[in-house]
C-alpha positions as CSV (number, residue, x, y, z in Angstrom):
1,X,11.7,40.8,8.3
2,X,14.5,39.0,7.1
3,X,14.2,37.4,3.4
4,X,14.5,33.2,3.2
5,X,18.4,31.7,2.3
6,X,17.5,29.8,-0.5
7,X,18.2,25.9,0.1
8,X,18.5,23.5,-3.0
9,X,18.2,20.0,-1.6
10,X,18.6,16.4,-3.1
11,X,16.6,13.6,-2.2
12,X,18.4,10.3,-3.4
13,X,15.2,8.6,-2.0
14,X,16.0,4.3,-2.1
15,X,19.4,5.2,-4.1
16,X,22.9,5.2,-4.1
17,X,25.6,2.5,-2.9
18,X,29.5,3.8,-1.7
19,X,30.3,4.5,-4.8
20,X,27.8,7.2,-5.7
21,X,29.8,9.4,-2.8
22,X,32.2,10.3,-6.0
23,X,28.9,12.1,-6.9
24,X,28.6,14.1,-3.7
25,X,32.1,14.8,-4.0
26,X,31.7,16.4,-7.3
27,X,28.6,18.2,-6.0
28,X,30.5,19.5,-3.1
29,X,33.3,20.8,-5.8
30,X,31.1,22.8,-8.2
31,X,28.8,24.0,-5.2
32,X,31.1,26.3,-3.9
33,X,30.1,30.3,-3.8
34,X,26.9,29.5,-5.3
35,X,24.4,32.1,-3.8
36,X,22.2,30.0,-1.1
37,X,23.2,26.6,1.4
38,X,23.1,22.8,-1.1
39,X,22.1,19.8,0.7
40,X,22.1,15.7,-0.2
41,X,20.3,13.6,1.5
42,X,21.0,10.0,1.0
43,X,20.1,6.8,2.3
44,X,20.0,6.5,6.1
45,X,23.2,3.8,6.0
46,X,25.0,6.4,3.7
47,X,24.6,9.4,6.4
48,X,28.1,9.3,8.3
49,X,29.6,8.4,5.5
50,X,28.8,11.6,3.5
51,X,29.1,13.7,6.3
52,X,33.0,12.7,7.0
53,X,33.2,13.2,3.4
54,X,31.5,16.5,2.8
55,X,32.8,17.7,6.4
56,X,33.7,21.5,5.7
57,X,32.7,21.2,2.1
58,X,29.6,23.4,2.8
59,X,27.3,21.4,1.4
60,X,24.8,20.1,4.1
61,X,23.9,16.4,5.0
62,X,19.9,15.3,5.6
63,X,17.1,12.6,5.6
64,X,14.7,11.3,4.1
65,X,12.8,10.5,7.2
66,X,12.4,9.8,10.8
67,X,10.4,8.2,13.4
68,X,8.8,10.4,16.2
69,X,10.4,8.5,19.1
70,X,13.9,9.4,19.9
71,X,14.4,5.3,21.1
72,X,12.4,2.5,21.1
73,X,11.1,-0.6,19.6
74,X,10.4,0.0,16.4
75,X,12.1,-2.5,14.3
76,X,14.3,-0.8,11.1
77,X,13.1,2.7,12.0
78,X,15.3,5.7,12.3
79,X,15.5,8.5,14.3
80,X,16.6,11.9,14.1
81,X,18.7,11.9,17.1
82,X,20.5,8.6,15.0
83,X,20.4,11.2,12.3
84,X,22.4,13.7,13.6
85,X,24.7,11.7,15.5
86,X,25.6,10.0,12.3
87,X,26.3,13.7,11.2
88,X,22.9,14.8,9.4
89,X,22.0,18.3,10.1
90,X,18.4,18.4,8.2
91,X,15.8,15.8,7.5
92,X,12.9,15.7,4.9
93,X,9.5,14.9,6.8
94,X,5.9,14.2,5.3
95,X,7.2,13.9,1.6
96,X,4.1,12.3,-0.7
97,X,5.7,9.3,-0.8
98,X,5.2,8.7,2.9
99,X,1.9,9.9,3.2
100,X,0.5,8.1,0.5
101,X,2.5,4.8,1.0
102,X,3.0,4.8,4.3
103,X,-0.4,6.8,5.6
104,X,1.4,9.5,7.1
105,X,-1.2,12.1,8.6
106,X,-0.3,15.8,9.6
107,X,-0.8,14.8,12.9
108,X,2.7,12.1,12.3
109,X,4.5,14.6,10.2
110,X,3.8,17.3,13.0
111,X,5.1,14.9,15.6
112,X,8.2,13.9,13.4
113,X,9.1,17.3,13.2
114,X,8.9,18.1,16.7
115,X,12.0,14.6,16.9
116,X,13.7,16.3,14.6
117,X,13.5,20.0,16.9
118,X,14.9,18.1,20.1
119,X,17.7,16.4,17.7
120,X,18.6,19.9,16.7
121,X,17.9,18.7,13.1
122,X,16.1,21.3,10.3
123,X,13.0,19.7,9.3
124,X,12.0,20.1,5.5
125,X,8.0,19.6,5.4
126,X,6.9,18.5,2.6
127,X,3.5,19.5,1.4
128,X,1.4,19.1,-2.2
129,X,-2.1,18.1,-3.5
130,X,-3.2,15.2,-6.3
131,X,-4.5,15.3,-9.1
132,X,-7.1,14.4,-8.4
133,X,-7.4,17.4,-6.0
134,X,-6.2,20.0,-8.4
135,X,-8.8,19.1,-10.9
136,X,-11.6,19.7,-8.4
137,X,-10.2,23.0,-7.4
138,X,-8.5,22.1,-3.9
139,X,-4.8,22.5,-4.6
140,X,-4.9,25.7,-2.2
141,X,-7.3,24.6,0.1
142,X,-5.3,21.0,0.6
143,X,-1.3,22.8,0.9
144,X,-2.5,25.0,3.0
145,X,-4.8,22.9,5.3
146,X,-1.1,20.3,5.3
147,X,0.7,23.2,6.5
148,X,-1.5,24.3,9.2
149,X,-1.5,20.3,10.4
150,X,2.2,19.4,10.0
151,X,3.8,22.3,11.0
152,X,3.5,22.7,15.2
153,X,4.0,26.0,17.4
154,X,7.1,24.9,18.4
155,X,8.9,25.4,15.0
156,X,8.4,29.6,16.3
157,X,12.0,31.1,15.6
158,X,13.3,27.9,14.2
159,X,15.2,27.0,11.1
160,X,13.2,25.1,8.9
161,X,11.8,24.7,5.3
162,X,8.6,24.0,3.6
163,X,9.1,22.2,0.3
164,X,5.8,22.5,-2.1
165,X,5.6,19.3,-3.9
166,X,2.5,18.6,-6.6
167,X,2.1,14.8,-6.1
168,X,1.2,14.7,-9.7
169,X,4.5,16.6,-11.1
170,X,6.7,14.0,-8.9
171,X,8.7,11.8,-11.3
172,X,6.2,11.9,-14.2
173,X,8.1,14.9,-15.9
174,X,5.1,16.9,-15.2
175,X,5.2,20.3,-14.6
176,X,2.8,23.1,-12.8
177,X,2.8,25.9,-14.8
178,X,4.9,29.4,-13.0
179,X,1.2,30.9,-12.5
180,X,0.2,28.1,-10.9
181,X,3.7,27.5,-8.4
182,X,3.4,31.2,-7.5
183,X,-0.4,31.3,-6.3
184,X,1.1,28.2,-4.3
185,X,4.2,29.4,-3.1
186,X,2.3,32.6,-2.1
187,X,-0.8,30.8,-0.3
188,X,1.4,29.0,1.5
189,X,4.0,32.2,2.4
190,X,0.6,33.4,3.9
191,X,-0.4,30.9,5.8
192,X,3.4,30.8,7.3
193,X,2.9,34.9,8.4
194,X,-0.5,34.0,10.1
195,X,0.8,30.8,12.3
196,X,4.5,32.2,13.0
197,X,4.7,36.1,12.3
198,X,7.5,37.7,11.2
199,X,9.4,34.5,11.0
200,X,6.9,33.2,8.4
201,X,8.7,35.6,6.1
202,X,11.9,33.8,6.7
203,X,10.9,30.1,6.2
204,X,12.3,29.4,2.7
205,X,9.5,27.6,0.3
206,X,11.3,25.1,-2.1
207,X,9.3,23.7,-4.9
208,X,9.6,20.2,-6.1
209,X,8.9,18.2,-8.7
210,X,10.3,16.6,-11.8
211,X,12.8,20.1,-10.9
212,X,16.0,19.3,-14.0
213,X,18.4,22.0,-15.3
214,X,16.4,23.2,-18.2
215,X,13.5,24.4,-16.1
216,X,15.1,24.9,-12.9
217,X,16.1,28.9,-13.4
218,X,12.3,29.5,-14.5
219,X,11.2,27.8,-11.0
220,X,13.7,28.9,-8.8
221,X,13.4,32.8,-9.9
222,X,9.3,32.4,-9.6
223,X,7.7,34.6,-6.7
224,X,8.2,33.0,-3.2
225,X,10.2,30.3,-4.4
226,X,12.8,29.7,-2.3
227,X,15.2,26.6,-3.3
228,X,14.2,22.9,-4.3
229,X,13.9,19.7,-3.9
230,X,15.1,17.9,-6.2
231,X,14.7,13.8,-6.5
232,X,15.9,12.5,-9.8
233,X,18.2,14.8,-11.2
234,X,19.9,15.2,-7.7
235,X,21.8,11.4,-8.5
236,X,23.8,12.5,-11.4
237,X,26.2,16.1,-10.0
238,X,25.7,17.2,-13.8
239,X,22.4,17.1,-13.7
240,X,22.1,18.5,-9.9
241,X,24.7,21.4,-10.2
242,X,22.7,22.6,-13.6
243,X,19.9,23.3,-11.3
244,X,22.0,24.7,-8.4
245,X,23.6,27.0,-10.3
246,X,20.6,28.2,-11.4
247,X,19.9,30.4,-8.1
């Protein structure tokens, strides 16, 4: 069984303009030989333009979303094959912020990520309880129950990444404790062997949430965590490089 590649990704969520590529330019400078793959992903209408700047940078281009149609009408949608012909190579499916304000189900996130499998893209699934969950005791019970329903059969011997994101911990400057990211991380690492094998052992697990430099080497070297995802602290390149050079 082959141990995950760590993958630190940014999430600029409804952010950026042209002239916040001078930040993935400096990212893309100060990434280089750090020990795992970096990843932005920007806007939708920033996507080819990132890519033909980062092209041979090694620093990866993804979304934030897509629709589970490869065409259609569906009026200001994306999709991933529009994604990777505009030169994304990943895409971030089922974060919180979908679910919750857009009523995303596992059953949509699971069919998102099989667009994003015929577009050749590497879906990032985004899983993670409320607070209202933790408190009654179904943090583990919630994760895993998202994986099991967003993650289909077809993702067997594909690249792909599950990020654990606490919706409670997302831009509040909240923070799980390590104890409590690990017996995550490692409920979720088991539920990966059970549904794909040996290739459950591969799937990096990136944890998310209010991630910034002064915390990020406690997280990222925490059992079973694989990477990031990181949403604030991804905009500014000082802020993101302090937490990729953390690995």
């Amino acid at each position: 069984m082959s141990a995950p590649t760590p993958l630190i990704a940014g999430n600029w969520k409804m952010n950026g303009l042209s002239a916040s590529l001078d930040e993935a330019r400096t990212i893309a400078e100060g990434a280089k030989g750090v020990a795992g793959r970096v990843a932005i992903c920007p806007p939708a209408i920033l996507t080819y333009q990132m890519s033909q700047l980062l092209k041979g940078a090694g620093v990866l281009v993804g979304g934030q979303d897509a629709h589970w149609e490869d065409f259609g009408a569906f009026t200001g949608d994306i999709s991933a094959q529009m994604l990777a012909d505009a030169g994304a190579s990943l895409v971030i499916l089922g974060h919180s912020e979908r679910r919750a304000g857009y009523h995303e189900t596992d059953e949509v996130v699971a069919k998102k990520t099989l667009a994003a499998l015929r577009a050749g893209l590497e879906p990032i699934v985004c899983v993670g309880e409320s607070l209202e969950e933790r408190k009654a005791g179904r943090a583990l019970e919630v994760v895993t129950g998202q994986v099991r329903g967003s993650l289909p059969a077809e993702l067997a011997g594909k690249p792909f990444a599950v990020a654990y994101e606490p919706v409670w911990a997302i831009g509040t400057g909240l923070t799980p404790s390590t104890p409590e990211i690990e017996e995550v991380h490692r409920a979720v690492r088991t539920t990966l062997l059970d549904l794909f094998g040996d290739h459950g052992a591969a799937v990096p697990i990136l944890y998310g949430g209010s991630v910034k430099p002064s915390n990020a080497e406690e997280i990222l070297h925490a059992a079973e965590v694989g990477g990031a995802l990181v949403g604030g602290a991804s905009l500014k390149a000082a802020d993101f490089l302090g937490i990729v050079k953390a690995l």
